[in-house]
C-alpha positions in Angstrom: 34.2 17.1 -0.6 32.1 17.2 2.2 29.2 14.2 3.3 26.3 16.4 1.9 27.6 17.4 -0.8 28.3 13.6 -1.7 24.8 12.6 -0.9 23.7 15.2 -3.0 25.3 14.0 -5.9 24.7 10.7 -5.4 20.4 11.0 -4.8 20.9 13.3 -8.2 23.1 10.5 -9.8 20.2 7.7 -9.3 17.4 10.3 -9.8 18.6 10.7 -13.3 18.3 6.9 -14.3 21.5 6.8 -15.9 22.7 4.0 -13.0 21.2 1.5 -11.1 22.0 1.7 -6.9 24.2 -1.0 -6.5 26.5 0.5 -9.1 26.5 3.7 -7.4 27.2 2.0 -3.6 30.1 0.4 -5.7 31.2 3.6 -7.3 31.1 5.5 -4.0 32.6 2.7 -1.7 28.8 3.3 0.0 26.3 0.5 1.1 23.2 0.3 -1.1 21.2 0.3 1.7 22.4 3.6 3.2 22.4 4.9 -0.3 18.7 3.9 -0.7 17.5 5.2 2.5 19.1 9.0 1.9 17.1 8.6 -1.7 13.8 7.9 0.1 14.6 10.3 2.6 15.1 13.1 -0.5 11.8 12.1 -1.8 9.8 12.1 1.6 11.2 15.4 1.7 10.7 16.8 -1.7 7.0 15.1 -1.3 6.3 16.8 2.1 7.5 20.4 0.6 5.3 20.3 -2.8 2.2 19.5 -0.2 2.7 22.1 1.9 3.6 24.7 -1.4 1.7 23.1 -4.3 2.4 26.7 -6.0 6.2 25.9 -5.6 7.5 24.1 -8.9 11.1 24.2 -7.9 12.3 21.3 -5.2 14.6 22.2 -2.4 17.9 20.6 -2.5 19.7 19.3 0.2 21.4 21.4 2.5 24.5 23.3 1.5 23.8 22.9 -2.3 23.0 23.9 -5.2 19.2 23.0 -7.0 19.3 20.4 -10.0 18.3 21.1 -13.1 14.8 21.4 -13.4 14.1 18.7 -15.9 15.9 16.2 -14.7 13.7 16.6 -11.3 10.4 16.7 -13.7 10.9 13.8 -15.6 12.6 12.0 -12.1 8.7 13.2 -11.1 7.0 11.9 -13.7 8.8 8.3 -13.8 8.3 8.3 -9.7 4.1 9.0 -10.2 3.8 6.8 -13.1 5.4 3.9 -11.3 3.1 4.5 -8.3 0.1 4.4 -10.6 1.1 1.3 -12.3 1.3 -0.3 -8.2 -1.9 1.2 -7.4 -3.3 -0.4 -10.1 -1.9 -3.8 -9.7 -3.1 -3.5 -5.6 -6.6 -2.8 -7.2 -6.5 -5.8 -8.9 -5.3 -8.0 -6.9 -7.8 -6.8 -3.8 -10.8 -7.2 -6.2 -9.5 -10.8 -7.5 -9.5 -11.2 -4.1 -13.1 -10.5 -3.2 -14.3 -12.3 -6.0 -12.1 -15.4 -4.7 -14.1 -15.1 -1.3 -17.4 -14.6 -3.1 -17.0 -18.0 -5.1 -15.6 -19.9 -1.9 -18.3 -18.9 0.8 -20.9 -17.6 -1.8 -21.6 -14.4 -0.3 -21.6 -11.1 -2.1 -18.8 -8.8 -0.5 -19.4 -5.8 -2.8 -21.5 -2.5 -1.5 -24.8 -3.1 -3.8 -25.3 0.4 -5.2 -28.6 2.1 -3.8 -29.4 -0.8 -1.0 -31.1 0.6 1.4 -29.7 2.4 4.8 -31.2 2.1 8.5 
């Protein structure tokens, strides 16, 4: 089996949530770092391709193989966006906490005021 090949099933192995990446590095005799980086690598890639073709609902799969079943990649998708939501959020929250932290301690008032005037 060739190195691409191995990668491939390995990216599709994690993508599925069925094992965690240290498990995986252990199963393959591969470092979970390397293992990792070829995962974010497939993702920047996939992520790069769906913005250049939003019309495109298939992925591209690595080179020299086959595509992965479709909803496996969908619900790999889903998980990926709601996960980025749920830090999104969290960064909102803390950068507001944070402004209303600055506001208490040197009682100013941070926030745009809606409909103050421009020069």
């Amino acid at each position: 089996m060739n190195i691409e090949r191995i990668k491939q099933q390995i990216i599709f192995e994690y993508l599925s949530g069925d094992i965690s990446l240290r498990k995986l590095a252990f199963k393959y005799d591969y470092d979970h770092n390397v293992i990792y980086k070829w995962i974010m690598a497939y993702q920047r890639l996939n992520r790069k391709e769906r913005l250049l073709n939003p019309g495109t609902a298939v992925k591209k799969a690595l080179p020299e193989a086959g595509p992965a079943p479709t909803t496996v990649e969908m619900s790999t998708d889903i998980k990926w966006l709601q996960e980025e939501l749920r830090l999104s959020q969290i960064r909102v929250l803390l950068l507001e906490a944070t402004i209303d932290i600055a506001d208490e301690r040197f009682g100013t008032s941070m926030r745009k005021k809606v409909g103050a005037r421009q020069s």
